[in-house]
C-alpha positions, 0 to 999 in steps of 0.5 A: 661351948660346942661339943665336937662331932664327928663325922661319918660318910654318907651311902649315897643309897641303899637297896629299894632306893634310887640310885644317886651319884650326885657325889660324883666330881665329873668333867666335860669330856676334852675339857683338861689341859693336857701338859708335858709329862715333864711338868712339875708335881704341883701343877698336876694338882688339878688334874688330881681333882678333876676328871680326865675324860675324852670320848664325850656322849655321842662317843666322839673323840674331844680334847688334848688327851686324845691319844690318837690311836689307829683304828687297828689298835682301837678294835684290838682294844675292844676285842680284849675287853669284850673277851674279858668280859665273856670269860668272866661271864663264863666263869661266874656260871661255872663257878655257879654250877660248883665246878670251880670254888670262887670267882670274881668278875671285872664286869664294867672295869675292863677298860681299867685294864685292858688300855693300861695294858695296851699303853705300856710296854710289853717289858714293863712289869705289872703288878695285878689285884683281883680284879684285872684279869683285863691285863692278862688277856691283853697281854696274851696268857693263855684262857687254858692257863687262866682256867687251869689255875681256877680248877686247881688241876695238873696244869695249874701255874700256881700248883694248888698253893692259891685261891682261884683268881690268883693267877701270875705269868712269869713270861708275861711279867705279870707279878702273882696275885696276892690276896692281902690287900695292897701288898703289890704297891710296895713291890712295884716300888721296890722293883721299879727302885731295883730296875733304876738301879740297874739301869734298866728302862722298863718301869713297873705299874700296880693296881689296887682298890680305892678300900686299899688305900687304908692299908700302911702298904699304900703309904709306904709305897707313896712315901718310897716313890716320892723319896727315890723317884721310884719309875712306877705307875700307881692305880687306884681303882675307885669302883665306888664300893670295896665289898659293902663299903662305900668309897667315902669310907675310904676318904672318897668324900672330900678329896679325890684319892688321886690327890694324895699323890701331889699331897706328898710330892707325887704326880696325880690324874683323875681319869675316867675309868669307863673310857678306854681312851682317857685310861690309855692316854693317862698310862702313855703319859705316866709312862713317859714321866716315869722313864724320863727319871721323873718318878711315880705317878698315882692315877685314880681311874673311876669307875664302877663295879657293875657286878657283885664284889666276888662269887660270895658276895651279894651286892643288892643287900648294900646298894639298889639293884639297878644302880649300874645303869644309872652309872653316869660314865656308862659301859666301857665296852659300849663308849669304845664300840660306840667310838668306832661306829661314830668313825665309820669302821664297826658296826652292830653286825661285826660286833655281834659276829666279834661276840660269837667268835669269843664265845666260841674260843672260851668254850674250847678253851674250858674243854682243853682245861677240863683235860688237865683235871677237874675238882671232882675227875681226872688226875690230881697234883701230887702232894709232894708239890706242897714241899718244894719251891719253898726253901732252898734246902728243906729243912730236916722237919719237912724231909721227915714229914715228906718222907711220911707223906709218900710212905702214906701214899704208898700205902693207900696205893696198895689199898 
């Protein structure tokens, strides 16, 4: 009689190894049938497994999924990740020189962002993690209200109550960003769920990593959608490593994440998250299911964390240092850039003249936010702020703690 084992995921590779990425399902670019968003939830099951992909190797345009985008929206699409990427680039130093406290990047991930953004409307609600700053710059936050709430300062939107990253914008229907994993799924559903109720058209999409998708929230979320129709689009960012773990932890290794969604009568696709059209083409799709009362749609981009997880984390201790540029779905700023030069309108002179323009406005956007407040210079935000925005009513606790708290500030004033 043989004894049951269990089985434990393979690292693909660990430092001082070469990379590999034979794990990876891929597909020729154009080679998936695109059917009407109306289809019925079973017969997305291959595109759950499969790869959505459109711009091949040589950065040409193949198959049904192309959106067919102008060329003005692809070069504003290639603006905001190419600012993404630069204000990260800017804030890792920053935080570097001890002039912020924490950081993370979305280095190699931006198309994730930036084209879901740019396919949905400017009235849908959004539900960020971490790592898409993409979605606030396509949606036009301010870069100084980006780094006020990094530096904690009198401007900061969040008034000292987050960590850095944490951003939200109110005007922009970006929903705030929450460090406990997988909490925004539920919330997207939940709203999406009110917005049908109040007969509303817009729909809510969310975001979390392929990790995330161990957390009950991501169950719950999926079982809700299915139930109701909720209107929302679901995303999982597998970026192949949820801090030092590898995805096939996560249960990356059998089936792909986004098979989970036709597992329990949810649409699912399977993009390529490195390329800005595939990832456009599945949201516009999605988008369309979804105000047709069709429901919920879970979409797993792929991609790659190029850069460590956060500022605290060193990524060559888990994983060969050179494994992005074996990466086999390459740089999404580079696929776009390549696209457009293929279509004759770029060039490597007006990207580099793109590149010095963006320098330039995130360096006077830093300044302008130095203004409001650094950690160490300037004014601070007033304590008292700890006390309001929570209750409706304080409670008589909290009146006598605040009470305490100016008659202590009163009295290092006097000092």
């Amino acid at each position: 009689m043989t004894t049951p084992k269990l089985h434990v995921p393979a690292v693909p590779a660990r430092p001082g190894e070469a990379p590999d990425f034979s794990y990876l399902r891929l597909a020729a670019a154009g080679e998936l049938a695109r059917p009407e968003p109306t289809v019925a939830v079973n017969e997305t099951a291959q595109l759950a497994e499969s790869l959505i992909r459109v711009l091949d190797d040589d950065g040409v345009a193949r198959g049904p999924w192309d959106p067919k985008l102008d060329v003005a929206t692809l070069k504003q699409g290639l603006r905001y990740m190419l600012l993404t990427r630069i204000y990260d680039e800017r804030m890792q130093r920053t935080q570097r020189q001890g002039r912020i406290t924490f950081y993370v990047r979305s280095y190699g991930e931006e198309a994730v962002s930036v084209a879901a953004a740019m396919a949905l409307s400017s009235n849908d609600m959004l539900f960020p993690s971490y790592r898409n700053q993409g979605l606030f710059l396509a949606r036009e936050v301010s870069l100084k209200d980006l780094m006020c709430q990094l530096l904690s300062n009198t401007r900061d939107m969040c008034l000292g109550r987050q960590l850095p990253v944490m951003y939200h914008s109110t005007e922009r229907r970006l929903f705030t960003i929450s460090g406990n994993l997988a909490t925004q799924f539920p919330q997207a559903v939940g709203w999406a769920m009110a917005a049908a109720i109040k007969g509303e058209s817009d729909i809510a999409a969310a975001w979390i990593g392929e990790g995330s998708t161990a957390a009950a929230d991501f169950h719950h979320a999926l079982l809700f959608a299915k139930v109701y129709r909720a209107p929302v689009i679901l995303n999982v960012v597998n970026n192949q490593w949820a801090i030092s773990t590898f995805q096939g932890y996560a249960g990356g290794e059998q089936r792909s994440f986004a098979a989970r969604g036709p597992g329990v009568g949810v649409a699912g696709l399977r993009v390529d998250g490195n390329d800005f059209l595939a990832v456009y083409a599945a949201t516009q799709w999605a988008a369309s299911r979804a105000r047709a009362g069709l429901g919920a749609t879970l979409i797993e981009t792929v991609t790659y964390r190029a850069g460590a997880h956060s500022t605290s984390d060193d990524p060559s201790r888990y994983r060969p240092r050179e494994e992005f540029g074996s990466w086999p779905l390459g740089d999404p700023l580079e696929r776009l850039k390549n696209h457009l030069i293929a279509l004759g309108a770029w060039s490597d002179s007006e990207h580099t003249q793109l590149s010095e323009e963006l320098e330039r406005l995130v360096a006077d956007a830093w300044k302008e936010a130095m203004t409001h407040g650094t950690l160490t210079e300037g004014e601070k935000l007033d304590p008292a702020l700890m006390f309001s925005d929570v209750y409706r009513e304080i409670p008589p606790h909290l009146q006598q703690q605040r009470a305490e708290l100016a008659l202590l500030l009163q009295t290092e004033d006097a000092r």
